[in-house]
Backbone as numpy.savetxt, mean C-alpha at the origin, in Angstrom:
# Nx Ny Nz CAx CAy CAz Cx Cy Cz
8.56 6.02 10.99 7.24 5.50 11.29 7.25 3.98 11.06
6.64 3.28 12.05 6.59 1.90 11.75 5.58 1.53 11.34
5.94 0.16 10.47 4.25 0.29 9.29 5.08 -1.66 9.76
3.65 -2.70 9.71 3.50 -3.50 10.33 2.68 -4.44 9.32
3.03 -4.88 8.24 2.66 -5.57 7.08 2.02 -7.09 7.56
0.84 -7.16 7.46 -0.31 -8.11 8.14 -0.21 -9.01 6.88
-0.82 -8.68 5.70 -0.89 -9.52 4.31 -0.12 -8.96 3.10
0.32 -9.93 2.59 0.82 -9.37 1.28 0.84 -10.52 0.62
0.21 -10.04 -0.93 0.04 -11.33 -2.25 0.76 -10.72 -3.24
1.30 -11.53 -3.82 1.96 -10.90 -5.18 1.29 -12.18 -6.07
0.59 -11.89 -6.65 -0.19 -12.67 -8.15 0.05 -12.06 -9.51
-0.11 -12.78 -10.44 0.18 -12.33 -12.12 -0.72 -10.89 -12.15
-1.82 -10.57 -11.33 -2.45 -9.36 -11.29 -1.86 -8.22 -10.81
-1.06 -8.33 -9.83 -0.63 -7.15 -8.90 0.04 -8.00 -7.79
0.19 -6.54 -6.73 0.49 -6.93 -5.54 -0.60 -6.10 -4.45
-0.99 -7.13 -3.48 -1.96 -6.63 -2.73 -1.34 -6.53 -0.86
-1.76 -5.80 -0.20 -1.05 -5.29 0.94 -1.38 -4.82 1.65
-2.44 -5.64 2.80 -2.65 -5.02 4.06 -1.50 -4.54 5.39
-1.42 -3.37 5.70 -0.33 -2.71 6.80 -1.40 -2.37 7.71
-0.36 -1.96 8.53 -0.81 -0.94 10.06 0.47 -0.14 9.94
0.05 1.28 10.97 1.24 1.59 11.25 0.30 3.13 12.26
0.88 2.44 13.27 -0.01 2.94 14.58 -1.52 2.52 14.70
-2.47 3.29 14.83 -3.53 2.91 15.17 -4.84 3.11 13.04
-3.64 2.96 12.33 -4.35 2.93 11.91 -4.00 2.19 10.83
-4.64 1.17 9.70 -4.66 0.22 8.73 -5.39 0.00 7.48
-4.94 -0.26 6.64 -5.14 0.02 4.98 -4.56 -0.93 4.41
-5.66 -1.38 3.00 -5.19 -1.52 2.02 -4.81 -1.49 1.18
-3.48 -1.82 -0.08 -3.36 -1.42 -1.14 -3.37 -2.34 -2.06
-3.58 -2.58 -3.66 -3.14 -2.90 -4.44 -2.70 -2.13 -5.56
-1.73 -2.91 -6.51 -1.17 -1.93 -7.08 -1.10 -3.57 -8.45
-1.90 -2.32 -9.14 -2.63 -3.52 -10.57 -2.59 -2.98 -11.74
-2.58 -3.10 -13.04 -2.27 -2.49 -14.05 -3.04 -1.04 -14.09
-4.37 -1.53 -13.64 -5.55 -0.10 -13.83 -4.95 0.87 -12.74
-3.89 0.87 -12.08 -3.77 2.08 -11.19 -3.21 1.23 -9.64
-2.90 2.53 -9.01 -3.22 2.16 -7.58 -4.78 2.19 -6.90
-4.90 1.19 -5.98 -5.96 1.16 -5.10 -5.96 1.08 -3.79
-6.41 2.34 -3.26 -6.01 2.26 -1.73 -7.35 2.59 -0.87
-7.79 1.44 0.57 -8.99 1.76 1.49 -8.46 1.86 2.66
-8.46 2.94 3.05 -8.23 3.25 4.37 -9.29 2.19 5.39
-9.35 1.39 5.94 -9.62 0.51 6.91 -10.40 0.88 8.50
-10.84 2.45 8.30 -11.49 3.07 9.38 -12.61 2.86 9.91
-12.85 3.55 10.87 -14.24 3.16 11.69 -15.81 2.58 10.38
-15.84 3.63 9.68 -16.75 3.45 8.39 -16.39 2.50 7.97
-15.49 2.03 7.38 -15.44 0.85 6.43 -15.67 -0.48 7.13
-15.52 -0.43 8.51 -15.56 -1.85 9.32 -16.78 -1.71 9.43
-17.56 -0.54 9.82 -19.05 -0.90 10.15 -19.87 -0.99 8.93
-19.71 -0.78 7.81 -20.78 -0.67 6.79 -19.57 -1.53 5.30
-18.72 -1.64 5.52 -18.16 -2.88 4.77 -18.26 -2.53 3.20
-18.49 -1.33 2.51 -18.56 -0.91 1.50 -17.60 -0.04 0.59
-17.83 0.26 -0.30 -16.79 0.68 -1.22 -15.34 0.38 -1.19
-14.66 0.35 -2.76 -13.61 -0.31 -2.76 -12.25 0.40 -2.58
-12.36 1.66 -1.86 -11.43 2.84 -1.77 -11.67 3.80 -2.66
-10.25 4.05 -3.07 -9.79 5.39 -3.82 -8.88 4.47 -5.06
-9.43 4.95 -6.60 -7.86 4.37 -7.13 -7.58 5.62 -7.99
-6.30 5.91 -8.37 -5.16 6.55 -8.39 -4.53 5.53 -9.70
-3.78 6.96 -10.12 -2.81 6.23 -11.49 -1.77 5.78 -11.00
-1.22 6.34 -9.94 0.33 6.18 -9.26 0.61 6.34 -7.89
1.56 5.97 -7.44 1.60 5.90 -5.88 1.81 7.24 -5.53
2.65 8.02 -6.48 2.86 9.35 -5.55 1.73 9.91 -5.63
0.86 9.58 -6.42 -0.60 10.98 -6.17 -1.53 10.09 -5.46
-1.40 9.06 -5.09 -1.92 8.25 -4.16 -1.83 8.79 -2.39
-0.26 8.60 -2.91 0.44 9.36 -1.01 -0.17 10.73 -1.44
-0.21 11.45 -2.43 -1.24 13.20 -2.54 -1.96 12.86 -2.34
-2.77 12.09 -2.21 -4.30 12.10 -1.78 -4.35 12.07 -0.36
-4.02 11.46 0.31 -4.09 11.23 1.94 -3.16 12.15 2.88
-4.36 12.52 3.77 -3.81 13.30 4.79 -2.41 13.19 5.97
-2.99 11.83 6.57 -2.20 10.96 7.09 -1.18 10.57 7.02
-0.29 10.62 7.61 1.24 10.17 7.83 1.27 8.88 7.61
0.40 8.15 8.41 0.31 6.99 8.92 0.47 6.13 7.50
-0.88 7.06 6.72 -1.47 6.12 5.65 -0.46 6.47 4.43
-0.11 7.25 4.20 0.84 7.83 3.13 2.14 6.82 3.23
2.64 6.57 4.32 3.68 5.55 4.78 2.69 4.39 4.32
2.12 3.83 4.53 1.34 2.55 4.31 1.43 2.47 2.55
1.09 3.63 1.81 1.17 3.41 0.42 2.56 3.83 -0.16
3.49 4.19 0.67 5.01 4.27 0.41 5.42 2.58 0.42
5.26 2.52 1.64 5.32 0.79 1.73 5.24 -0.32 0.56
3.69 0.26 0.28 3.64 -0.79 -0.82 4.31 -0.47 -2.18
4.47 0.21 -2.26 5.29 0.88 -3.69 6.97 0.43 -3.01
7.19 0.35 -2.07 8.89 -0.29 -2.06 8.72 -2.07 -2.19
7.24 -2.54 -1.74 7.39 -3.95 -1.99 6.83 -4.47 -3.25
6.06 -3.54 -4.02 6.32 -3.79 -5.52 7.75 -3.46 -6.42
8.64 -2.96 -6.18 9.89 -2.96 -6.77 10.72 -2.27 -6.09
11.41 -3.80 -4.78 12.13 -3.78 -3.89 13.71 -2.95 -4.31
14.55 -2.39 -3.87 16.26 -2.73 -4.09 16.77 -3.76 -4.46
17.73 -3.57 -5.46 18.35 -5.20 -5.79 19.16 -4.86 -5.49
19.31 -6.04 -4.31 20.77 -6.42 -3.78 22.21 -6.20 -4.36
22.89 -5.57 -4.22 24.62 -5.45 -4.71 25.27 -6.80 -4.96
25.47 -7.70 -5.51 26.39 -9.12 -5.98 27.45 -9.03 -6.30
28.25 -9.51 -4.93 29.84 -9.16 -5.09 30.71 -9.60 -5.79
29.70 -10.68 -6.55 30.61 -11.19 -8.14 30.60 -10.34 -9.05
29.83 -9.43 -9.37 29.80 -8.07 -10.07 30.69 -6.69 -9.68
30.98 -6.56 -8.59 31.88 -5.76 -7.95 33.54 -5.71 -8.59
């Protein structure tokens, strides 16, 4: 699934992370108090309210959502809060 990363902040608070991935788009942050994730749907554009869903952790975060789309979107952000470190072939 392709997920299409629009914003991303990394501040002393967290990391924050607007995606797409198909027709549909979300936010996450991921901050000491938990994960926080708003699905970006028809409702939220027209009435501009509430601050999502927050969650202790990403995997019961991705449990919460139905969506492929969106579950990938909060996989996402949980690989760009603590990426792979690179292999250093001076260590090898």
């Amino acid at each position: 699934m392709d997920i299409i990363i629009t914003q991303l902040l990394k501040a002393d608070t967290g990391t924050y992370l607007t995606a797409t991935s198909g027709k549909v788009s979300g936010f996450v942050s991921l901050t000491r108090q938990g994960v926080r994730v708003c699905c970006q749907n028809a409702a939220h554009r027209t009435w501009r309210t509430g601050a999502g869903k927050l969650f202790p952790t990403i995997a019961e975060a991705v449990a919460g959502y139905k969506s492929p789309a969106m579950k990938a979107i909060i996989r996402a952000a949980g690989d760009v809060e603590s990426p792979v470190q690179p292999v250093s072939l001076a260590n090898v």
